[in-house]
C-alpha positions in Angstrom: 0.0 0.0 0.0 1.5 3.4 -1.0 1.4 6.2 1.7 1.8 9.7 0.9 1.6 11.7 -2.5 3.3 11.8 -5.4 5.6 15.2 -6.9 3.2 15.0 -10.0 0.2 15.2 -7.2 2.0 17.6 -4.9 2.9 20.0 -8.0 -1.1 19.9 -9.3 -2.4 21.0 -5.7 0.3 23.9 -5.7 -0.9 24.9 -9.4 -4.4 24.6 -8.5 -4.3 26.6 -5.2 -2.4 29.5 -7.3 -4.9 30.2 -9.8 -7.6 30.0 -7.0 -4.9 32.4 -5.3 -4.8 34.9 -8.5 -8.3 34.9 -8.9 -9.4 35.8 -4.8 -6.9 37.8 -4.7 -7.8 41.2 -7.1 -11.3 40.8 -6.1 -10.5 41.0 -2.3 -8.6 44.1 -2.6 -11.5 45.8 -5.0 -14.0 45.1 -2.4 -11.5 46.8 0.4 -10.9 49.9 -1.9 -14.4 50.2 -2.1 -14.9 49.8 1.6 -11.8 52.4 1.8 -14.2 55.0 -0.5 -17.1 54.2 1.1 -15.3 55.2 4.7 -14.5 58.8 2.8 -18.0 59.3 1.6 -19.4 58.7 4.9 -16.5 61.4 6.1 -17.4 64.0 3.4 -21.5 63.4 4.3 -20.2 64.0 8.3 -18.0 67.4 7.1 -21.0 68.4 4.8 -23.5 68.2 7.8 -21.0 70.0 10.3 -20.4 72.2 7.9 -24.0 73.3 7.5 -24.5 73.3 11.6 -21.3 75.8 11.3 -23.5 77.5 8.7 -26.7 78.1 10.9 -24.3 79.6 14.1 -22.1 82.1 12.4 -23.7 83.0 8.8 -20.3 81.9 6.9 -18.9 78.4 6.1 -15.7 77.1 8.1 -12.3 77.2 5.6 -9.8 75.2 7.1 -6.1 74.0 5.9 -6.1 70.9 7.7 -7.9 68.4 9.6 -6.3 69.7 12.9 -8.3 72.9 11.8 -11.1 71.3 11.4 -11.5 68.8 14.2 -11.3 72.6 16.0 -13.5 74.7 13.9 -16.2 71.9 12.9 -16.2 69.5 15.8 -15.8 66.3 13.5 -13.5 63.5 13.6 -12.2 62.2 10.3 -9.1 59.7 10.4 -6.8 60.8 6.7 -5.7 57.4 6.3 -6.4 56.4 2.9 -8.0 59.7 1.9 -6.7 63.1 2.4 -9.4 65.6 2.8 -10.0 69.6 1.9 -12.4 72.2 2.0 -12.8 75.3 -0.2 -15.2 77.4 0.6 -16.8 79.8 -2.3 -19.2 82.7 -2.2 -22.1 80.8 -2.5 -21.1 77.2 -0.8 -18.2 75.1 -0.5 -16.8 72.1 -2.5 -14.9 69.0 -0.1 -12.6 67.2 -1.7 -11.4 63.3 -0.4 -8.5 62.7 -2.5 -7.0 59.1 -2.4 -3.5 59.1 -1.0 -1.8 56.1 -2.9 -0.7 58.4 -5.6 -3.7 57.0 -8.3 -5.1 60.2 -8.3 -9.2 59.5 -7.4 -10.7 61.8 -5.8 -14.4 61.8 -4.3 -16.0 65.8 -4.1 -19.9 66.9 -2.1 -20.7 70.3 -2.6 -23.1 72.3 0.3 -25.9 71.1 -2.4 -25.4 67.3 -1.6 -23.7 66.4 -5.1 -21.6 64.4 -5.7 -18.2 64.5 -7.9 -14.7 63.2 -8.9 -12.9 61.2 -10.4 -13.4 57.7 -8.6 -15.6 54.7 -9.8 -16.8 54.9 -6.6 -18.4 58.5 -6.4 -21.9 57.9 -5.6 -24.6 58.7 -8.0 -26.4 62.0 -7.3 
């Protein structure tokens, strides 16, 4: 009676569990990028609405440089972990900006209207 496996046998289950391997793997790191861009959508909806509340107490929109600025000026939390985020505030509104920092360039946008913008497959349809 033979015991054990065979090179041939040994070789097929390593072939077998790479392709398995190539395939999981690209689709597991789409579904965490779009849990990553989900996390900066929640964070622009959370500066949007503190924005607005900033809005209602002091008849002007908060412009800050940084998030240290506005953790102060806003009262929000927002971790820049995998996004890096900015404000620009306009006469008539403001525009926030989450822009991916891996160096690929997407970037997610809200306005004070509720759109949304940028150029990310994963900017939510207005």
């Amino acid at each position: 009676m033979k015991k054990g496996f065979t090179l041939t046998e040994i070789l097929i289950a390593v072939i077998l569990a790479g392709i398995l391997a190539s395939i999981a793997v690209p689709q597991l790191q789409e579904h965490i990028e779009k849990a990553r861009a989900n996390e900066a959508i929640n964070y622009l909806r959370m500066i949007r609405t503190a924005q607005k509340m900033y809005y209602s107490k002091n008849a002007a929109y908060s412009n800050w440089e940084n998030l240290d600025e506005m953790r102060d000026n806003l009262d929000v939390e927002v971790s820049d972990s995998n996004y890096d985020f900015t404000v620009r505030v306009t006469e008539d509104g403001f525009l926030i900006t989450a822009t991916r920092n891996d160096g690929s360039g997407n970037t997610i946008t809200l306005d004070q209207d509720g759109t949304f913008g940028g150029k990310s497959k994963y900017t939510p349809q207005n």
